[in-house]
N, C-alpha and C positions, 0 to 999 in steps of 0.2 A: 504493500500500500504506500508506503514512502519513498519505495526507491526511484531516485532522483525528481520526485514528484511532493517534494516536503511543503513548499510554498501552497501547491493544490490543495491538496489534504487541509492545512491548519483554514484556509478557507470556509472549510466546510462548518467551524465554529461559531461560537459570535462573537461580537465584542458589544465594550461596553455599556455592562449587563452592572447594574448595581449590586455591589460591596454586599457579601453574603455567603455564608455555610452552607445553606440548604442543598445548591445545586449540586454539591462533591458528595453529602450526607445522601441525596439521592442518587447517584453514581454510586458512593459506596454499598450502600442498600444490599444494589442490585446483583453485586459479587463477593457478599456474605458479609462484607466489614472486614475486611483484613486488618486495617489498622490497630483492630483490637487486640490481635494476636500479636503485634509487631512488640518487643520487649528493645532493653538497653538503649534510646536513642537520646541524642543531640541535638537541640533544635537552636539555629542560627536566625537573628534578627538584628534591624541595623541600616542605616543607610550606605554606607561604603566597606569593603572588606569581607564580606560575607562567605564569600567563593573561597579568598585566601583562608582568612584562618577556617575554614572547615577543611581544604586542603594539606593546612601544617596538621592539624587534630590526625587527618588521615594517614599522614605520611608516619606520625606518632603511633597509633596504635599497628599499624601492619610492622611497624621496627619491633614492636612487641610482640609479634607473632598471633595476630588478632586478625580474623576476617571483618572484612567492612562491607557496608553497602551507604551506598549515597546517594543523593538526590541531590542537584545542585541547578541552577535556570540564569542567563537564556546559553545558550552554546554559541558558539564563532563558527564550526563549520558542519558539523552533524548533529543529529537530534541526538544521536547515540551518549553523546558527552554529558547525559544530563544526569544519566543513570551508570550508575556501577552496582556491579555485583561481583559480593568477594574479591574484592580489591583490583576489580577488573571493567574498562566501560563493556557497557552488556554489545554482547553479538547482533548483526542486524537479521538473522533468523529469530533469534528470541524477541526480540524488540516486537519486530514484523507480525509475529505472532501472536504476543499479548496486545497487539495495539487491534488488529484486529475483531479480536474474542472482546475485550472491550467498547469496541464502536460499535459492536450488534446492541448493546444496551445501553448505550450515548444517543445515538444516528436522531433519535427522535425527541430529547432534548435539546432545553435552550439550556447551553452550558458552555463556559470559555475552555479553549486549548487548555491553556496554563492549569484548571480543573484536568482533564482530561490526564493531563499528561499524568499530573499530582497520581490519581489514582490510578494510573497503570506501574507508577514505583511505588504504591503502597499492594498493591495485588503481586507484585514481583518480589519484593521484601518479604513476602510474608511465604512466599514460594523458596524461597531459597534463605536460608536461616543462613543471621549473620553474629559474629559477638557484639558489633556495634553499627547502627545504625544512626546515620548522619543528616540531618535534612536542613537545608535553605531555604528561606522564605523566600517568595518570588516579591511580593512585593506590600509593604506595611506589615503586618503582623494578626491580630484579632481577628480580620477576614481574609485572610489568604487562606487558599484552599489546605495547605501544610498542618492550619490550625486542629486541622480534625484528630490532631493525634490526644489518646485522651492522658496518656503517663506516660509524663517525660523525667527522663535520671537527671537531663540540664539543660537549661536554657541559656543562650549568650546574648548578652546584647552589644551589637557593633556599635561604633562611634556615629550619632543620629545628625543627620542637619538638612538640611532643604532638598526632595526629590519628588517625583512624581505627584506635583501640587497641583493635578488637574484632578486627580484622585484622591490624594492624601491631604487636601487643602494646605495653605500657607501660612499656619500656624505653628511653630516646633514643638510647643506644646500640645497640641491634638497631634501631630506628630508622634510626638512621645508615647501617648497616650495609645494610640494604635499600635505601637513597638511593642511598646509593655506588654500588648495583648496574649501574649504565645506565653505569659510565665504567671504565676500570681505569687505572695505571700508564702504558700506552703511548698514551692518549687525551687530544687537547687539553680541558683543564677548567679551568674556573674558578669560582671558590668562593664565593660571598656571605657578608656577614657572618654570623657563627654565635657562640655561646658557647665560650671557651676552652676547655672541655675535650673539646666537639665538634671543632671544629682544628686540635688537638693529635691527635684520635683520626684524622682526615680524613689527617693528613700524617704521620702516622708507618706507619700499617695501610694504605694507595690509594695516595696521591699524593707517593712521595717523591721521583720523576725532577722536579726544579725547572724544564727545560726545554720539562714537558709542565701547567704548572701554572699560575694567574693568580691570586693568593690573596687575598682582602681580607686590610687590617692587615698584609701582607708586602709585595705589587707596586703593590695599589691600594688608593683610600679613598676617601671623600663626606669634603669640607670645608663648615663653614656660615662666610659671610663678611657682617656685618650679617645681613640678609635675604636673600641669595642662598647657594647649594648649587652645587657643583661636584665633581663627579669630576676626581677627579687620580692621576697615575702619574708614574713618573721622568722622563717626557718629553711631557706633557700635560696642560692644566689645561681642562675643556670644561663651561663654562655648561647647568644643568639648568634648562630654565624651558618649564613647563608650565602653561597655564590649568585642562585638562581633568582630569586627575590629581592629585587633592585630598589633601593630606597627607603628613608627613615620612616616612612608609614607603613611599610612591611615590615620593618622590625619592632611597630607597634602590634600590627597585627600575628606576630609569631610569639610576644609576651602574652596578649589576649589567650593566644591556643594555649600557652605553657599555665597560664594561672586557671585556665580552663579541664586540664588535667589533673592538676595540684587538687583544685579544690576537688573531682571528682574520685582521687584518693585519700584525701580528708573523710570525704563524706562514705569510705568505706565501698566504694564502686568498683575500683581498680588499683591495680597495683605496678609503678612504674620504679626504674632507674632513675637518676640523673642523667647519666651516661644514653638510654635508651631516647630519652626527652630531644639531649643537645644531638642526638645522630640524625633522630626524626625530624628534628628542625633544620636541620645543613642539607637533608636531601632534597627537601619540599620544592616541585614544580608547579606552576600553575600558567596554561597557556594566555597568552596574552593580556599579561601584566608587567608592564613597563618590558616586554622584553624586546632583546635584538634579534634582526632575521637576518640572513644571510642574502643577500641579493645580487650577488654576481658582481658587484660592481665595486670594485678598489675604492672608489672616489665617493660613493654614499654608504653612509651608515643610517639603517634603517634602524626605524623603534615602535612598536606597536604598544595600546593601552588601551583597556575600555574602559575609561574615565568619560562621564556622560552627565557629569551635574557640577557644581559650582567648590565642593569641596576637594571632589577628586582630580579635578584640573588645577586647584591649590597646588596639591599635593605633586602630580606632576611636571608643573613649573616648576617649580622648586627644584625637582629632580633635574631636571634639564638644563636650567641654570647653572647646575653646579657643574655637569659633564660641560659645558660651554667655560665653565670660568679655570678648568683644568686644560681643556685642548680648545681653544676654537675652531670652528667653523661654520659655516653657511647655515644657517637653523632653518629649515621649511617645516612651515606646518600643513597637514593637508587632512582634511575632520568633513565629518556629517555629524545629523544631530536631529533626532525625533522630534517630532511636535508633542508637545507640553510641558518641554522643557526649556528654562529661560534661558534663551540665545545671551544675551548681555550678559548674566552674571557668568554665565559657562566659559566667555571668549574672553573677558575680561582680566583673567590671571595672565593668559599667556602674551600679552600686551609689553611690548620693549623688550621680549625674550626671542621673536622670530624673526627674520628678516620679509621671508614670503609666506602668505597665508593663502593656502586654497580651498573650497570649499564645492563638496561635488555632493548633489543631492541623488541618493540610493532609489528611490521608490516614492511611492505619494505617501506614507508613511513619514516621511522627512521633510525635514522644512524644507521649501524652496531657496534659488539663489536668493532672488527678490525680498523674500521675509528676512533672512539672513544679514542683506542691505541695511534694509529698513531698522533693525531693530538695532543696528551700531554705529546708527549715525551719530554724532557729536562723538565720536571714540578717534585715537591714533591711531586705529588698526583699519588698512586697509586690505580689504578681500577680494581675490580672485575667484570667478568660476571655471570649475572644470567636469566637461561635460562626460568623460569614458574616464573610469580607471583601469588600468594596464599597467604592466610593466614600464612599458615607457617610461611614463608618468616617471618611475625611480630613474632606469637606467640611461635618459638620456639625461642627465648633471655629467658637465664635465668636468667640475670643478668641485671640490671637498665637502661634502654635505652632510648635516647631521636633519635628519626627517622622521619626525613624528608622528604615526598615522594612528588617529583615535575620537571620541566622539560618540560613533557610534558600532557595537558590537556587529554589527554586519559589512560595516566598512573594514575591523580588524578581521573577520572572519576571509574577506576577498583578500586580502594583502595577505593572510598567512594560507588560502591555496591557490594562488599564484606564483609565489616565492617556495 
């Protein structure tokens, strides 16, 4: 049903269908409720991070000799990346096959993808026993389809700030309030770092049982020491050192996964090394996050990132900055960018950091050049369009180029299968 026919297929969904459990509760119904059966999981909530640290989590327990299964949303180039089983992404027979068995009991609901997909990795989860089960929120927390799990051993909260505010309105506080949703008072959590008055909101209105809580800037913290990072706790100092995971916001989110473990051996869940922790963290990949491609071409160095809201392009400035202030050269930026998401705050970091900005619109799903224009006028950043991306596009710089391709997950998805 998918193959090479993914776009088709997700068609056959709806969208924006209001903020709601029923229609996953009625999916699950229909194929017994697996989720009930599902034991040991992780549930990830958060605006930025999400993917990574359930990534380090994962790379940690399989160093432990632990089967996993995951769930993680959206993928860069196959559906298949969304799901693993036993520490593997699922085969596109299996896939093919529960997606099927699935849609005979979907086809005549009003139900979104993102549902759909939720309960074909909780029917498979429950098909194939794991010791630890992993899940990502696709998007808020309270009503995302993920919510249905009913016992959870932990809940994470990523670092929260302004996304999806056509959905999730433009309040951080209702914000918040939708994050918090996936955990309550009697649920092991633990917090990432957040702005003070998110914190303060987190642990006076959720989490004020301190017994069920793991809080950044209270239990734990990232130290930087020279040029090394460490997570530390009252009784734990554990070395971050990663090749793969580029930048000081990954090394926020690999203390997240580390005080994420800790506390779930606190709490009597699990049992780790030191040694086991610092190896599962130095191996952790995760495709396209700040990483380099290899693109044939001496003279450009490519970088891919699915950074798509106003914090994570902070964050990757930042990054880029500093690779520019060690070697110069040429900075081209080249991004797409969904509609609902604010064009100005998003494009606004990378402002006196690029020399060329281009901007090529994917599908009608994506702002156009025109909207693009409009919405950075009064700004120093001037933008190009470009209408085909290719190869080209990289390999014809004859001259030393460091190029950023990111914005939107389907934009990094064409750059990393073409390269």
């Amino acid at each position: 049903m998918l193959k090479n026919n993914f776009n088709q297929f997700h068609k056959q969904f709806s969208e924006n269908l209001p903020r709601s459990l029923e229609r996953t509760i009625n999916l699950l119904n229909e194929i017994g409720n697996p989720q009930n059966e599902i034991k040991n999981i992780i549930h990830i909530a958060g605006t930025n991070g999400k993917g990574s640290i359930l990534s380090y989590i994962k790379s940690c327990l399989t160093m432990n000799n632990l089967k996993v299964n995951a769930f993680t949303s959206p993928h860069l180039v196959q559906i298949n990346e969304r799901i693993l089983i036993n520490n593997k992404i699922i085969e596109d027979e299996l896939l093919d096959k529960t997606i099927n068995r699935l849609f005979q009991y979907s086809k005549n609901m009003n139900i979104a993808f993102f549902e759909f997909i939720t309960g074909c990795a909780l029917y498979l989860f429950n098909q194939n026993k794991a010791d630890w089960n992993l899940f990502e929120v696709g998007m808020g927390g309270q009503f995302d389809a993920t919510n249905i799990l009913p016992q959870k051993d932990l809940a994470i909260i990523a670092p929260i700030s302004y996304d999806h505010e056509d959905f999730l309105g433009d309040d951080i506080i209702e914000i918040t309030k939708e994050k918090m949703g996936i955990t309550n008072n009697e649920t092991y959590t633990v917090v990432g770092k957040q702005p003070k008055n998110i914190t303060d909101f987190i642990l006076k209105n959720f989490l004020y049982n301190k017994e069920k809580r793991f809080v950044y800037g209270l239990d734990w913290t990232m130290t930087k020491k020279k040029e090394l990072f460490y997570y530390e706790d009252n009784d734990a100092s554990i070395r971050i050192n990663n090749p793969f995971m580029i930048g000081e916001h990954q090394k926020m989110n690999a203390a997240l996964s580390i005080a994420s473990l800790r506390f779930l051996e606190r709490s009597n869940k699990i049992n780790f090394s030191k040694n086991i922790i610092e190896k599962g963290i130095s191996k952790t990949k995760w495709h396209g996050r700040l990483e380099k491609i290899n693109c044939d071409n001496n003279l450009s160095e490519l970088w891919i990132d699915s950074c798509h809201n106003p914090s994570g392009t902070k964050a990757i400035a930042c990054e880029m900055k500093k690779m520019n202030s060690k070697k110069q050269k040429k900075m081209n930026l080249i991004f797409s960018l969904k509609k609902g998401k604010k064009i100005r705050d998003f494009i606004t970091p990378f402002e006196g950091i690029f020399d060329e900005i281009k901007y090529i619109c994917i599908n009608d799903k994506h702002y156009s050049f025109n909207e693009i224009k409009k919405n950075t006028n009064g700004t120093n950043i001037n933008i190009r369009e470009v209408r085909e991306f290719d190869k080209t596009l990289i390999l014809k710089n004859n001259h030393p180029s460091r190029i950023l391709i990111c914005g939107s997950m389907q934009l990094v998805g064409k750059a990393i299968s073409i390269f």
